[in-house]
N, C-alpha and C positions, 0 to 999 in steps of 0.2 A: 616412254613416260610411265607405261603401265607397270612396267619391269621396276624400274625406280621407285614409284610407287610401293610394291611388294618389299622389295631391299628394306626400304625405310620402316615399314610395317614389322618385317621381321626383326629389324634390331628393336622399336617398338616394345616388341612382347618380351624378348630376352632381358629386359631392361626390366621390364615389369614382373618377369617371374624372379628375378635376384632383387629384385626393389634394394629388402633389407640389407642387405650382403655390400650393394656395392654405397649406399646412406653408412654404412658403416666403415667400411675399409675409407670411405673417401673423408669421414670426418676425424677419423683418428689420423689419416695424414697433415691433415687439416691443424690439428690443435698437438700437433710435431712440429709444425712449422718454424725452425730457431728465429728469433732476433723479430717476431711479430707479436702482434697483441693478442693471437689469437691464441697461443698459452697461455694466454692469463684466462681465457673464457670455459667456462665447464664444458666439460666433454660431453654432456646431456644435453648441454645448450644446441652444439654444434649437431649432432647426431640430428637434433629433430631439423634444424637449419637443412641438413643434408638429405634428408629426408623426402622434405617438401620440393626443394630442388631437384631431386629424382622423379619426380612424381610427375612437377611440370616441366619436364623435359619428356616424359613416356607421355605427357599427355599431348606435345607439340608433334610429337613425333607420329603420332597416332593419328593425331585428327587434321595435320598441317596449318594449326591454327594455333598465332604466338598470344593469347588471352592469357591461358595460366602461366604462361613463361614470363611476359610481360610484367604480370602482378606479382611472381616469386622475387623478379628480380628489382621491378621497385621499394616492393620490402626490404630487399636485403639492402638495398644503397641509402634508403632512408637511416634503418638502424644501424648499420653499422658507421653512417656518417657521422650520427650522434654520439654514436662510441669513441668516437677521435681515430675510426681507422683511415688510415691513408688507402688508396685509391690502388698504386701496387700490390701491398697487402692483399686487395681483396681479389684480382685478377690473377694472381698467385698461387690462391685459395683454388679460385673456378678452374684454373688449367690442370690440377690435381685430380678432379672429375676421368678425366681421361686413365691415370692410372688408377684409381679405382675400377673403373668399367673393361679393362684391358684383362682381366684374371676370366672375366663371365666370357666374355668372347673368344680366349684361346679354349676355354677349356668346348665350347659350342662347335669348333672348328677348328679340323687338324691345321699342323701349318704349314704354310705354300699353299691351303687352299687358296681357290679365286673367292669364296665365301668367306673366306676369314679376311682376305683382303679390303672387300668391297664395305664389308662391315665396320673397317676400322678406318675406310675412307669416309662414311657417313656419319664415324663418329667424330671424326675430326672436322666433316662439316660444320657439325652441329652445335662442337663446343667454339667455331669460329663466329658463328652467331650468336652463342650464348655470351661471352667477349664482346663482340662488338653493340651486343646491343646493350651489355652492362655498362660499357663505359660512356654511352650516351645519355641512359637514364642518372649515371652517377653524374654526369656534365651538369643534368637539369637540375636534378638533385640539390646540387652546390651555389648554382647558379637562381633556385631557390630561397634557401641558406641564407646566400647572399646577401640578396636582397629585403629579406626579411629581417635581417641582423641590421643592415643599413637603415630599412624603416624603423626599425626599434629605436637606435642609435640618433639618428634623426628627432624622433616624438619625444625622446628624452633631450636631448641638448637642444633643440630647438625653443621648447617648452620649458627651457629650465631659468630661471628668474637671473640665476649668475649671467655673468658674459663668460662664455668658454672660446677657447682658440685654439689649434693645432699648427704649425711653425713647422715646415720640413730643415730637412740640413744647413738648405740654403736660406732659411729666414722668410721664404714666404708659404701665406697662409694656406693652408691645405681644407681649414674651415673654420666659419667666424660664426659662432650665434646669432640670432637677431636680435637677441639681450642688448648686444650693444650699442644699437640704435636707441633702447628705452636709454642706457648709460651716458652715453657722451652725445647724442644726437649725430651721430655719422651712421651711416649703412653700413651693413656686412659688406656688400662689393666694395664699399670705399676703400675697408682696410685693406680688402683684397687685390685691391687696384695700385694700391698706396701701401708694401710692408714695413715702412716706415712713420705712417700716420700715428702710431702711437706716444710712440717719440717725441714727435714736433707736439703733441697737447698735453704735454706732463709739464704741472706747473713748475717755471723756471727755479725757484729754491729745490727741487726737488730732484732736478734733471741728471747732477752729479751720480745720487743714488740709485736711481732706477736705471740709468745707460751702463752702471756698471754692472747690478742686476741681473742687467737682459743679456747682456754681452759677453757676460761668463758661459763656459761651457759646463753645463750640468755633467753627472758623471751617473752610471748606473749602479741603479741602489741606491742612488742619494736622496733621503727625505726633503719634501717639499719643501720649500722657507719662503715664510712668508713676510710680506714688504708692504706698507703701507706708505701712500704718495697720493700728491693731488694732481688733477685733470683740468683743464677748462674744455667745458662740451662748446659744442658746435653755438650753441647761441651765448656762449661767455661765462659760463655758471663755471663756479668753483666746486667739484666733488672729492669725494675721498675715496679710493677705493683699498681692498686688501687684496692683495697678488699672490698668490700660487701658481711655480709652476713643477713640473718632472722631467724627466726624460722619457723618451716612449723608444721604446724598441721591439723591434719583429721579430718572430719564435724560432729564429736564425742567428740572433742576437745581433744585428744589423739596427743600428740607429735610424732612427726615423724621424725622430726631428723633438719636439719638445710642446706639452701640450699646457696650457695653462687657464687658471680660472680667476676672473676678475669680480669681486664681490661689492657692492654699492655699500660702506659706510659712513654715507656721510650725517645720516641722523646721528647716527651712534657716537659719534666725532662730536657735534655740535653741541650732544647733551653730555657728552663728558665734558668741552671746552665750559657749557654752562656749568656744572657741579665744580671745574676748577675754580672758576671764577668764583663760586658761592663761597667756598674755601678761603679762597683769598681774601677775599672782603672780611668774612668771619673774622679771618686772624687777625686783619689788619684794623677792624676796630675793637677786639679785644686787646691786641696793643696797644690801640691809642686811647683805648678807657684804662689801662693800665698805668700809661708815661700820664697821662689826666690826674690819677689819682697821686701818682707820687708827684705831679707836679703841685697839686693842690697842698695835700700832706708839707711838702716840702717849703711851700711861700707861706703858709700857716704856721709852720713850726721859725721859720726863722723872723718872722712878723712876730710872732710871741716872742721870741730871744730880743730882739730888737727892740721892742717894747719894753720889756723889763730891762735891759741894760739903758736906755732913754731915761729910762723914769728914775734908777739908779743914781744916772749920772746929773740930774737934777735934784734929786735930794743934795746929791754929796756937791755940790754948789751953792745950795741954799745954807750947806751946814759951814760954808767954806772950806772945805774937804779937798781942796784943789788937785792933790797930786789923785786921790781916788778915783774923781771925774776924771784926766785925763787917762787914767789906765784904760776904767769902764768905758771910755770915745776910741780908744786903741781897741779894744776888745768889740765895739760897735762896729769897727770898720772893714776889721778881719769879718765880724759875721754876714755883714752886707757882700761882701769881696766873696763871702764862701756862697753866698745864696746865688749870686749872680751866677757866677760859674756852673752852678747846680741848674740854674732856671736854661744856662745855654745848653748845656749837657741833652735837655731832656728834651726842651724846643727842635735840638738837632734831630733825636730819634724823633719827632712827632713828624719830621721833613726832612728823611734822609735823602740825598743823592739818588736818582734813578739810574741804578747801576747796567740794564739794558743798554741806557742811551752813552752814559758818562763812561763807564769803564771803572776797573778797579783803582787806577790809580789815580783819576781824577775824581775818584770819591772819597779814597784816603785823604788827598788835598784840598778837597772842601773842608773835612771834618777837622783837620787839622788848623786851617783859617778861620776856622769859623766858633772852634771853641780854644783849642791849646794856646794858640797865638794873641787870640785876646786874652787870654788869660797870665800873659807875659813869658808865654815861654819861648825859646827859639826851637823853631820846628824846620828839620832836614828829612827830604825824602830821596832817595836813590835808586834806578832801576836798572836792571840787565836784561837785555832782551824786550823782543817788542813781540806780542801778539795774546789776541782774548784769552780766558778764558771762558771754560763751559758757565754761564750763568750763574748756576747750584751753587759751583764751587767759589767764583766772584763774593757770592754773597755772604757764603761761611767765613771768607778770608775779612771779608768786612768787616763783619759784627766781631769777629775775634780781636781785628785790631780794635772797634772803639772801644771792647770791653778794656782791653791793657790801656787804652791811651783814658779811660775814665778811670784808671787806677792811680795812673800816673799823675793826674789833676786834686784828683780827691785824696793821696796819701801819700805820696810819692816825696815831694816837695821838691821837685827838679827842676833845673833851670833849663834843661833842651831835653828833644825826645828826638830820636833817629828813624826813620823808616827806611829798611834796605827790601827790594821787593827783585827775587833773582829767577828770570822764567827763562830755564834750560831745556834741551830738547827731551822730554818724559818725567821732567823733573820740575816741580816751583817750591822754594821757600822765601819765608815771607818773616823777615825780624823786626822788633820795636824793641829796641833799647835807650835809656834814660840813664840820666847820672844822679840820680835821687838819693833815697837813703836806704834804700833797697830793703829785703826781708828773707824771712826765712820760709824757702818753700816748702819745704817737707812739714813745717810745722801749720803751712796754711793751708796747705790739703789735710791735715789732719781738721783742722776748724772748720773747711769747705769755703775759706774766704776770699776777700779780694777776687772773687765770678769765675775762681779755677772752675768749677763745675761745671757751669755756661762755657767757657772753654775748651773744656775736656768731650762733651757732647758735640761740639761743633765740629771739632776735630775728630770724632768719630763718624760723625755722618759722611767725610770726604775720604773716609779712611787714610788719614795722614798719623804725624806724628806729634808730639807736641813737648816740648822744651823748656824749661822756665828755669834761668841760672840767676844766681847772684847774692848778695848778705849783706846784711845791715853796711853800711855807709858804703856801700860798694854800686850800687846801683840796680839795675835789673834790666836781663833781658828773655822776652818771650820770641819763643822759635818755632814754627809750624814749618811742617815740610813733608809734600805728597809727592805720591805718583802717579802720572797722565800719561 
């Protein structure tokens, strides 16, 4: 042992009279290293790195105490963990030691010595320790790391007000917030007991959209997209949430499954549904203070007409004027006939059809009964195809038709009006043709008359197209025709 002893001692001191020589040789092999990180690190860097590692290896070897060896090499698996070196790399690095140290010992002892032998059996001890004891500090090291990366990980997603999730390949959860509990009233292990639970509480109008959502396979690189749907939580409440999610993949490019973030809007939803609401009401009584005013204008104005043809047709009776008073009672009757019409006209828009409940072509059909028909005309409506449309569009297609069918009342002079209404598959148009005395269009977009305008705007908001054929005694037809 004592003999052993001396061996070690002596390589010891050889180590320590070349210190510089072999910190050098062994860092420049070092930062030669092809296809490592450690060509990317200054050579200044590595030399002091090699240095210190000389140092406490002459001082393990000296004093048989692993102190400075221990702390060299906790240092180095610290820093160079943080550097993103991999673990080979760095064992790679330490076995290099050896041919650095191999130049000082041949030249110390001829060869075939048993001296040069025994020395480079001690050296090869030493760097078996210096090895095994690296790769258990780098184990800690990591296993550190780790864990400190998880508690981070954890203090954030735990702590984070959203609801987050992580979803392996196979669809079940790998981690669920406790956000989710404030969200829907269910536990984190619920969902994780149940990867299905979110599913079954997505409100039923909803379900189409979000199972096709979830069921898609995200692809990598693909931007978030985000999904709004409703929930009923655990005790019945209706919420709103916004969904995001990605795809997460391992630095192997190996899919791992899809992590996603579930955000609580349902304030935000309620005070928009409220501001719609405000919205709508606005409009709806600045239209019905508008159909007000021309209804009023309108029973005023022909209340005066009526009055003065009355009084007219009394004089010219009093004067015995006979055939005068019957014109002025012809002329009394057409204006009462126009007023009336006029007063349905407007009464209709004060109480249209609720086009939600009724549909578009049962609101045609009202408006068509309830004013053209009283007003003696024959009214045909025709349809191809059965099914809704989008609301928006219902109601542009509406108001378009009673502007033509107020055209056809009020100027037209036609004894029937047609509705043909054709919903193809990406395709609807929607015609009103009369047999009236028809007009010139190009002349009445130049005037802006007869509600082309009101028209023309309606059919731009659906992005469709708009049609208007026909010439004096010919008739007229309007033609709108989009695409869905």
């Amino acid at each position: 042992m004592i003999e052993q002893r001396q061996e070690t001692l002596d390589l010891a001191n050889l180590f320590h009279r070349h210190q510089d020589e072999i910190a050098t040789l062994w860092a420049g092999k070092v930062h030669r290293l092809s296809g490592t990180r450690y060509s990317q690190r200054p050579l200044h860097e590595l030399c002091a790195s090699a240095s210190r590692g000389v140092a406490a290896i002459v001082e393990s070897l000296s004093t048989g105490s692993q102190q400075a060896l221990e702390a060299y090499l906790v240092g180095l698996s610290t820093m160079r963990l943080q550097l993103g070196f991999d673990i080979s790399e760095i064992i790679e690095a330490l076995l290099l030691f050896r041919e650095a140290a191999l130049p000082v010992i041949r030249r110390a002892h001829p060869a075939g010595s048993e001296a040069r032998y025994t020395m480079m059996a001690h050296l090869d001890a030493c760097l078996r320790l210096v090895v095994g004891r690296f790769g258990h500090l780098y184990a800690g090291a990591m296993k550190a790391e780790l864990r400190e990366n998880e508690q981070r990980f954890r203090t954030i997603a735990d702590f984070t007000y959203d609801w987050q999730y992580w979803l392996d390949p196979d669809g079940n959860y790998v981690y669920v917030s406790p956000s989710c509990e404030r969200i829907t009233g269910y536990r984190a292990d619920e969902f994780r007991q149940d990867p299905r639970l979110l599913e079954t509480i997505i409100y039923p109008d909803d379900c189409a959209l979000v199972t096709e959502h979830l069921r898609g396979e995200p692809l990598e690189g693909s931007e978030s997209h985000l999904v709004e749907f409703r929930v009923i939580t655990h005790s019945g409440e209706e919420r709103w949430l916004e969904h995001a999610c990605q795809p997460v993949y391992g630095l192997d490019g190996n899919y791992l499954g899809r992590r996603a973030s579930n955000r609580d809007i349902t304030e935000r939803k309620r005070a928009e549904e409220a501001l719609a609401e405000q919205a709508r009401e606005k409009t709806v009584a600045a239209e019905r203070s508008r159909l007000a005013r021309e209804l009023h204008d309108s029973v005023t104005q022909a209340l005066y007409s009526v009055n003065l043809y009355a009084e007219a047709t009394r004089m010219a009776m009093s004067a015995g004027k006979q055939e005068v008073a019957a014109e002025n009672l012809q002329e009394l009757h057409q204006m009462v006939r126009e007023a009336i019409i006029d007063m349905r006209m407007l009464i209709f828009e004060l109480h249209p059809p609720v086009l939600e409940e009724e549909g578009l072509v049962a609101a045609l059909q009202a408006r068509l009964a309830a004013v053209e028909a009283r007003a003696g005309l024959q009214t045909k409506i025709a349809m191809q195809g059965e099914r809704r449309l989008p609301l928006a569009i219902e109601k542009e297609l509406f108001w378009i038709a009673v502007e033509a069918f107020n055209n056809v009342v009020k100027h037209a002079k036609a004894h029937q009006v047609e509705v043909r209404l054709q919903l193809d598959d990406g395709k609807v148009c929607l015609e009103i043709e009369d047999d009236g005395v028809g007009f010139d269009p190009a002349r009445a977009r130049q005037t802006g008359g007869v509600g082309l305008r009101g028209m023309e705007e309606r059919v731009r908001r659906i992005q469709g197209k708009l049609a208007i054929t026909g010439a004096p005694g010919l008739g007229t037809t309007v033609r709108v025709e989009i695409e869905i």
